[in-house]
C-alpha positions in Angstrom: 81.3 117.5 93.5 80.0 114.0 92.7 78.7 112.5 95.6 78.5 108.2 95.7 76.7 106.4 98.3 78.1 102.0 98.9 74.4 101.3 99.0 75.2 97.3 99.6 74.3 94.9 102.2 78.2 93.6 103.1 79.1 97.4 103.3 76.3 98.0 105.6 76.5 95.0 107.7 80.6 96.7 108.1 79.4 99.9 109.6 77.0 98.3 111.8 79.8 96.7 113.6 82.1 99.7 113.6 78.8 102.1 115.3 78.6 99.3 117.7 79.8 100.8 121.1 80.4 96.9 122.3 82.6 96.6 119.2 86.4 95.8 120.0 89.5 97.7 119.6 90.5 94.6 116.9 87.0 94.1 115.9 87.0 97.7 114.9 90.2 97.5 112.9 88.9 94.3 111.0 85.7 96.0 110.1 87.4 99.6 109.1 89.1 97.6 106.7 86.4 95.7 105.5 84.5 98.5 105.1 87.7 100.6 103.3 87.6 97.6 100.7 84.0 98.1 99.7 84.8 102.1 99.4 88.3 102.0 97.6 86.7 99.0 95.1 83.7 101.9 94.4 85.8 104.1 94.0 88.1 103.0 91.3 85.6 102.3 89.0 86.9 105.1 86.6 90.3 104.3 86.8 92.2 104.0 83.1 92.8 100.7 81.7 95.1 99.5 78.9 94.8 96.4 77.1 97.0 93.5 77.4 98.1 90.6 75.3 97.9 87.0 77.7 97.6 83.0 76.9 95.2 80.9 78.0 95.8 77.6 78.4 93.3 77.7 75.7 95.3 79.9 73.0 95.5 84.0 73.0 93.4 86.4 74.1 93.1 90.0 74.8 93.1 91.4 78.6 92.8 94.0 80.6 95.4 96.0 83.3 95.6 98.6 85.3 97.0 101.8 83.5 100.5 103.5 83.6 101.6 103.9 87.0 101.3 107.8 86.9 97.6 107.6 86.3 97.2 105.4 89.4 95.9 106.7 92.2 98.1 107.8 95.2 97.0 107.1 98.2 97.0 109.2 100.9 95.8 108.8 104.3 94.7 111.4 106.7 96.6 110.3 109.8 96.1 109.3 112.3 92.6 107.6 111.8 93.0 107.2 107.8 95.8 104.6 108.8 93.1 101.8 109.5 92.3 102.3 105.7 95.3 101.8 104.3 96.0 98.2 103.9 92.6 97.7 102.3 93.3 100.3 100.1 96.6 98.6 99.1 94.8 95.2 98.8 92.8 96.8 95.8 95.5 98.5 94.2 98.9 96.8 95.0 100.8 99.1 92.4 99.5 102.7 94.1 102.3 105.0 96.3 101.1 106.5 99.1 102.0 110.0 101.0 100.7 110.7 104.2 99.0 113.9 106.0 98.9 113.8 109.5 96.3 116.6 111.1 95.2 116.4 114.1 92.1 118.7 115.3 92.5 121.4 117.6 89.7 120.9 120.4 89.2 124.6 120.8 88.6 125.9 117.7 88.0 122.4 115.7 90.5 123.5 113.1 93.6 120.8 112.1 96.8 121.5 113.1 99.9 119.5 110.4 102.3 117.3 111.9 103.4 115.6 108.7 103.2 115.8 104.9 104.9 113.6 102.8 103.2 114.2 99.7 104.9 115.0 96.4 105.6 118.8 96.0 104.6 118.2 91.8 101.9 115.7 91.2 101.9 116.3 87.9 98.5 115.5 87.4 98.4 112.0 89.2 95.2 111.6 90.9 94.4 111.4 94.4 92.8 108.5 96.5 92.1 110.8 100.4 91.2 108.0 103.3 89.8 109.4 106.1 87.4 107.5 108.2 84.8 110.5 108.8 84.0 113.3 107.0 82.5 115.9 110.0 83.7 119.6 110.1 85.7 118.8 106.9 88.1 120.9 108.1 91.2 118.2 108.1 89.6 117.2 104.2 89.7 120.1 102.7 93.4 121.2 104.4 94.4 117.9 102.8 92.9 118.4 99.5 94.1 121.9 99.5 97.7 121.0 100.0 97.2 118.5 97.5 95.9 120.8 94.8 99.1 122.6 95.4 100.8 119.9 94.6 99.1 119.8 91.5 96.9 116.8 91.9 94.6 115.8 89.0 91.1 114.3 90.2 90.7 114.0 94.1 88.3 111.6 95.3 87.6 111.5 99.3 87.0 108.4 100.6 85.6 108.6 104.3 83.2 105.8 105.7 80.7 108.3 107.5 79.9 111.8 106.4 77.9 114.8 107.8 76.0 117.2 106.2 77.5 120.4 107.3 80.9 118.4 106.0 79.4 117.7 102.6 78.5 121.2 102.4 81.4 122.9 102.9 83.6 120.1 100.9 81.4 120.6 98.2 82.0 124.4 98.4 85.4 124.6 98.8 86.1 123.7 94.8 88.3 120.8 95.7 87.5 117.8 95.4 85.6 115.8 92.5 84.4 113.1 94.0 83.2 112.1 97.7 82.5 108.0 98.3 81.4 107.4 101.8 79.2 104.7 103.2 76.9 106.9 104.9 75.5 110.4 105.3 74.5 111.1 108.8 72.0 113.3 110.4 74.0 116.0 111.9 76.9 117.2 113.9 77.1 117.9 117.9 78.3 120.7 119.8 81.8 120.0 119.1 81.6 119.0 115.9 81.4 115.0 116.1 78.9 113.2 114.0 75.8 111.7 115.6 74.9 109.2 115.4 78.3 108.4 114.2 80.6 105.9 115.6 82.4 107.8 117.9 86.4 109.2 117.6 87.2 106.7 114.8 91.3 107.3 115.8 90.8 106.3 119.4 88.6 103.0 118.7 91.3 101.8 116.2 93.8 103.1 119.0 93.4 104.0 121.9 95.2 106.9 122.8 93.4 109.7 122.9 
């Protein structure tokens, strides 16, 4: 698994606001999808292009576009927390569906629990764009990516803005994914499995509702 670091001074300025326990519910929001812009923009820096015929108001020249719609990414956010993503997401790449997960985690045993899956049953190949603010346990990642490789994704990059070690770890192990964009790696995990020194439960300060 290829693992990218958004090592730049706008992104960073982003996440200081969203650690920032005075931060607001809508100063959260504003800087989750701040943040989400820098990440998706990384992240689609392989993505296939065609070239396209335009005028100028100069004469002809040669352009360039996004490719076919199939070899777009789709978009899936891990609900309820990859929600705050998703409009950045969509603000870099207009064209992309989306299907949504939602997990939530169990507190007991810190495994997720599906309430929803809209995803394709045949991806056919299509890549996969997974939003998910952190990257702790990994547990609700690699459910998600799992499901999607049995949907027969192509390449499935995670997008999270904070990862963990032990979450890295055990992505990484699991086979699934082939590429992991966050903003940060963190020291380590608690107790009960929340990143420190994190930012907190990313679901609730968008929120909430716990």
């Amino acid at each position: 698994m290829q693992i990218q670091i958004v090592d730049h001074p706008l992104a960073a300025v982003a996440l200081t606001r969203l650690r920032d326990e005075t931060t607001t519910r809508p100063a959260f929001r504003a800087a989750l999808r701040d943040l989400s812009r820098h990440l998706v923009y990384e992240a689609s820096r392989g993505l296939a292009t065609r070239d396209v015929e335009i005028h100028t108001p100069m004469g002809p020249t040669t352009g360039t576009a996004l490719g076919p719609e199939r070899e777009l990414p789709l978009l899936v956010p891990v609900l309820r927390a990859g929600l705050g993503m998703l409009d950045a997401a969509l603000a870099v790449l207009p064209e992309a569906r989306t299907g949504f997960i939602g997990l939530k985690r169990n507190e007991d045993t810190l495994q997720p629990d599906v309430y929803l899956d809209t995803v394709p049953t045949d991806l056919d190949g299509q890549p996969v764009m997974v939003l998910d603010p952190m990257l702790a346990t990994a547990g609700s990642a690699i459910h998600a990516c799992g499901s999607l490789r049995a949907a027969n994704a192509g390449a499935i990059t995670m997008i999270c803005v904070l990862s963990a070690p032990e979450g890295i770890e055990a992505l990484d192990a699991s086979g699934l994914v082939d590429t992991h964009v966050t903003a940060a790696v963190d020291s380590h995990l608690d107790a009960v499995g929340y990143i420190v020194p994190g930012l907190g439960d990313a679901g609730d300060r968008q929120f909430g509702i716990d």
